[in-house]
N, C-alpha and C positions, 0 to 999 in steps of 0.2 A: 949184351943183349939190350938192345931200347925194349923201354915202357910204350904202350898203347898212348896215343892220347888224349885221351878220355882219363887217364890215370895222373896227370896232374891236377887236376881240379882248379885250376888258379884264375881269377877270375879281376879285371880292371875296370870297380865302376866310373861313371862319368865326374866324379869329382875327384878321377885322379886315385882314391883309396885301392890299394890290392888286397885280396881275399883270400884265401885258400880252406878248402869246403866250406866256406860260408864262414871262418874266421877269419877277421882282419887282420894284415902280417902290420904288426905296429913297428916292428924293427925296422928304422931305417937302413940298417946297414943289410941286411936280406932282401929289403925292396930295390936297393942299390946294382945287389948281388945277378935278382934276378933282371933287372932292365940292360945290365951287360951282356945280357946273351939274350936279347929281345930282338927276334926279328917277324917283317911282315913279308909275306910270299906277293907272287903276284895274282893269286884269285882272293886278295884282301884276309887271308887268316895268319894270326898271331901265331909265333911259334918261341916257346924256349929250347936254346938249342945249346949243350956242352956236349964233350969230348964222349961222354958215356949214351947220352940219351938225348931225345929229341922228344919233344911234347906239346901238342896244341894247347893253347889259353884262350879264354874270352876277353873280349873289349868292348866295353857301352859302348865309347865312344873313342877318345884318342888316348891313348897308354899314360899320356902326363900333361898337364899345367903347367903353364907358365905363371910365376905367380909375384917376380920382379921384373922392374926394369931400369933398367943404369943408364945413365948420360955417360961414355965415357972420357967424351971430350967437352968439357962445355965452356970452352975457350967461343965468346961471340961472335969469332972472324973467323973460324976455323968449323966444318961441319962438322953434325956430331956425330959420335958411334955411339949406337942402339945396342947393349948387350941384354938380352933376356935370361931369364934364371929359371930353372923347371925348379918341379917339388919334390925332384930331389939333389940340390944343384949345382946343378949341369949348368954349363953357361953358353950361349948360340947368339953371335955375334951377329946382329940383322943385316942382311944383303943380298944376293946372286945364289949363296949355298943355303941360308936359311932364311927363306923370302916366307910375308905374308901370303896367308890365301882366306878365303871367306867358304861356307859353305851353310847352306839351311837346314833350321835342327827342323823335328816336325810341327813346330809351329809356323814355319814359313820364315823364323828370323833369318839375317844372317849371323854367323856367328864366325870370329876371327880363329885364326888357326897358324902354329908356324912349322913350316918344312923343319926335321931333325936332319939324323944322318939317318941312311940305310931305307929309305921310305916312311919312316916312323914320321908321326908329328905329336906335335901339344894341342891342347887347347889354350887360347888365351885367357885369364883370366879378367874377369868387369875392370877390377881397380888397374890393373895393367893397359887393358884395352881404351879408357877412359885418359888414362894420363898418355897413352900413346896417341888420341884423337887430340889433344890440347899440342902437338907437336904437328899436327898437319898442315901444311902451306901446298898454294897451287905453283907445278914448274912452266916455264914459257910454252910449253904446246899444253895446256889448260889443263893438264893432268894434278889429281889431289893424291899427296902420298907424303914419306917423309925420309929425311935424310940417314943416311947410317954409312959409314963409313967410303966416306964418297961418292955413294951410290945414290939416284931419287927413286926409292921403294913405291912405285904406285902403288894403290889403297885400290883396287875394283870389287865392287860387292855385285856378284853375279846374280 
């Protein structure tokens, strides 16, 4: 028999920390636990979902952080791969499957964001977001973006 969901309590604020009734799960390995069975429906609600039970969660904002980012290639002749690292990490190799997008928090910023799997995303985090702007170059049709495994990532801040 599934739980109500109302009956998980779990709660993802916007810097990434998870909650449950209002205490923080400090275990990484249970935060782990529960992001493998994270999924987002398509009326935008977070759902933990195993074999036994099914149970909605909250989300400030995006379920995780990105909070590295790797050159993986940083041969001078050779373009680079962009691998990003969430908080808890996971590693998403920048390009076609897991592209930048920008969206405005309610200040009117923009704020960077990367496709996961399953509709899930990160947020980017400043120091990431900053060292990923010092890698921008414009491609021949005047587009600003950067390279990651072959691919030229346009950067559009909507």
């Amino acid at each position: 028999m599934s739980r109500k969901p109302q009956d998980f309590e779990i709660h993802i604020a916007s810097d990434g920390r998870w909650f449950h009734q209002g205490d923080e799960i400090k275990r990484i390995a249970i935060v782990k636990l529960f992001a493998s069975v994270l999924s987002l429906d398509d009326d935008g609600r977070y759902w933990l979902t195993t074999p036994a039970e099914k149970g909605e969660i909250t989300v400030e904002d995006a379920p995780f952080i990105i909070v590295k980012l790797n050159v993986l290639n940083s041969d001078k002749k050779a373009k680079p791969i962009l691998e990003m690292v969430d908080n808890i990490e996971r590693k998403f190799m920048v390009g076609s499957s897991h592209s930048i997008f920008f969206k405005k928090n309610r200040n009117k910023e923009q704020i960077p964001y990367l496709h996961l799997n399953e509709g899930l995303t990160a947020k980017i985090s400043r120091p990431v977001y900053y060292e990923l702007m010092s890698m921008v170059t414009q491609n021949v049709n005047g587009y600003m973006g950067v390279w990651s495994a072959g691919e030229f990532i346009i950067l559009n801040k909507n």
